[in-house]
C-alpha positions as CSV (number, residue, x, y, z in Angstrom):
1,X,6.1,0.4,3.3
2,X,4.0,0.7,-0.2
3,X,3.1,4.6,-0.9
4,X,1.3,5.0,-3.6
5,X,2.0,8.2,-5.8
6,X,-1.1,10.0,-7.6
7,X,-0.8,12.4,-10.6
8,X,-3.1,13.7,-12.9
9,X,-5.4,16.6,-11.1
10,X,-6.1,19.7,-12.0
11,X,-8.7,22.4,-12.4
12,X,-11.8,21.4,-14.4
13,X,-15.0,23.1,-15.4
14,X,-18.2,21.4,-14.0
15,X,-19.4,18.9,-16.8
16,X,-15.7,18.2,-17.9
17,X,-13.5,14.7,-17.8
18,X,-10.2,14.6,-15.8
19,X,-8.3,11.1,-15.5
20,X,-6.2,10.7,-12.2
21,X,-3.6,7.9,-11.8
22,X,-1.4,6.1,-9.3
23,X,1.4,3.8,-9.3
24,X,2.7,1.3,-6.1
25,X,6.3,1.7,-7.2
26,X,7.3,-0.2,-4.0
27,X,4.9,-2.8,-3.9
28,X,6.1,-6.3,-4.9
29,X,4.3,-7.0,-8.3
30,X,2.4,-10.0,-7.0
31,X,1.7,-8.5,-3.7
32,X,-0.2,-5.5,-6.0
33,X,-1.8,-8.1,-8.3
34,X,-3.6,-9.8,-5.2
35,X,-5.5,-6.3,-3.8
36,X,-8.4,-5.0,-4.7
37,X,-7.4,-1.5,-5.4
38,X,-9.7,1.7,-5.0
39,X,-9.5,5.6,-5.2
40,X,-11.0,7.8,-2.9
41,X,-11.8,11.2,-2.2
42,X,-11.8,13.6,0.6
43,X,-13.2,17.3,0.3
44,X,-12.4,19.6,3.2
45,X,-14.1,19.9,6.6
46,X,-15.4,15.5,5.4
47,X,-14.5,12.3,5.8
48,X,-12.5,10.3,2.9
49,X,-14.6,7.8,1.1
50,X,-14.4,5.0,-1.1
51,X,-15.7,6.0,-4.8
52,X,-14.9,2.8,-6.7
53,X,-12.8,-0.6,-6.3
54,X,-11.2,-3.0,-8.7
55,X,-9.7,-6.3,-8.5
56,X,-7.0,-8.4,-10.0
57,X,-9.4,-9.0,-12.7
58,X,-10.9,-5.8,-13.3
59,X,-14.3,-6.6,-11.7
60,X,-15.2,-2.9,-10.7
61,X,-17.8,-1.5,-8.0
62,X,-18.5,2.3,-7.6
63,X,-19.9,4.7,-4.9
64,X,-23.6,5.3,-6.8
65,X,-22.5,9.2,-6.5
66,X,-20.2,8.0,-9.1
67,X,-21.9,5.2,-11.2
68,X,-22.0,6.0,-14.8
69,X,-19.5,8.5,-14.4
70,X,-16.4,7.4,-13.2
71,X,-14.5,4.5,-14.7
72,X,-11.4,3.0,-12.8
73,X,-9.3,0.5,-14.3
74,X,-5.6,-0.9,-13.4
75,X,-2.6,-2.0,-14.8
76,X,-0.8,-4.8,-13.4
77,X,2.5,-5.2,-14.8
78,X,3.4,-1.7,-14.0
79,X,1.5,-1.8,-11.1
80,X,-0.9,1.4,-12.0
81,X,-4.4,2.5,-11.4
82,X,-6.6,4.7,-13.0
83,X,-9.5,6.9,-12.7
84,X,-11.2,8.3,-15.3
85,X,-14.1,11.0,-14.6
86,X,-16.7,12.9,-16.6
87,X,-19.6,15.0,-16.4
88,X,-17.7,16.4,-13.1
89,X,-19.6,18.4,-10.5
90,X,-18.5,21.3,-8.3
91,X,-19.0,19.1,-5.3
92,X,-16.4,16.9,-6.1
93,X,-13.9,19.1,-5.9
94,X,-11.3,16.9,-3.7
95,X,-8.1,15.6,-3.2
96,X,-8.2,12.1,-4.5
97,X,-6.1,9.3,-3.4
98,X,-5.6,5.6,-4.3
99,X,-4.7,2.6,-1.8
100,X,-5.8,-0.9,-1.3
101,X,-9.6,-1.4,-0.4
102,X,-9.3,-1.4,3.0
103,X,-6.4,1.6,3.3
104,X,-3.9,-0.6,4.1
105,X,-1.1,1.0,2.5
106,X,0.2,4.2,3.7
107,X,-1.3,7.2,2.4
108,X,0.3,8.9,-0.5
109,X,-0.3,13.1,-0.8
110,X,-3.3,12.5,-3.3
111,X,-3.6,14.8,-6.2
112,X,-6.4,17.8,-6.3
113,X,-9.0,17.6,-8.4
114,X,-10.9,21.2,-8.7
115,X,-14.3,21.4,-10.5
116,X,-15.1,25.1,-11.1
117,X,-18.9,25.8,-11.8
């Protein structure tokens, strides 16, 4: 079963830039190449939700909480994704995780994102 593993969170101050990553070691190359990817977030006490998508060809789509601020982009050969965010607000303090669009991949442990105002 693919697992994806997310690094890169931390604690930022509210108007900063963070980028957060993951990488689908287990998932056969091809297999990754074919999804549509997305991150999403999940604050405590709410839902998770979808913030932006990307397919094999880097056509992109974003939650409009997001648009303008968030960019995600992917790597296919080493099967990667990427979020990069800036001008980061205190309510997006979350842990954020990465999977196929429609969560079909077990979920890894996400990495925490922390925007301090």
């Amino acid at each position: 079963q693919v697992q994806p593993v997310e690094s890169g969170g931390g604690l930022v101050q509210a108007g900063g830039s963070l980028r957060v990553s993951c990488k689908a070691s287990r998932a056969i190359t091809s297999v990754f190449n074919s999804k549509i990817m997305g991150w999403y977030r999940q604050a405590p006490g709410k839902q998770r939700e979808l913030v932006a998508t990307i397919t094999r060809l880097s056509s992109t789509n974003y939650a409009d909480s997001v648009k303008g601020r968030f960019t995600i982009s992917r790597d296919n050969a080493n099967k990667k994704v990427y979020l990069q965010m800036n001008s980061l607000k205190p309510e997006e303090t979350s842990v954020y995780y990465c999977n196929t669009d429609s969560g079909e991949w077990s979920w890894g442990q996400g990495t925490q994102v922390t925007v301090s105002s």
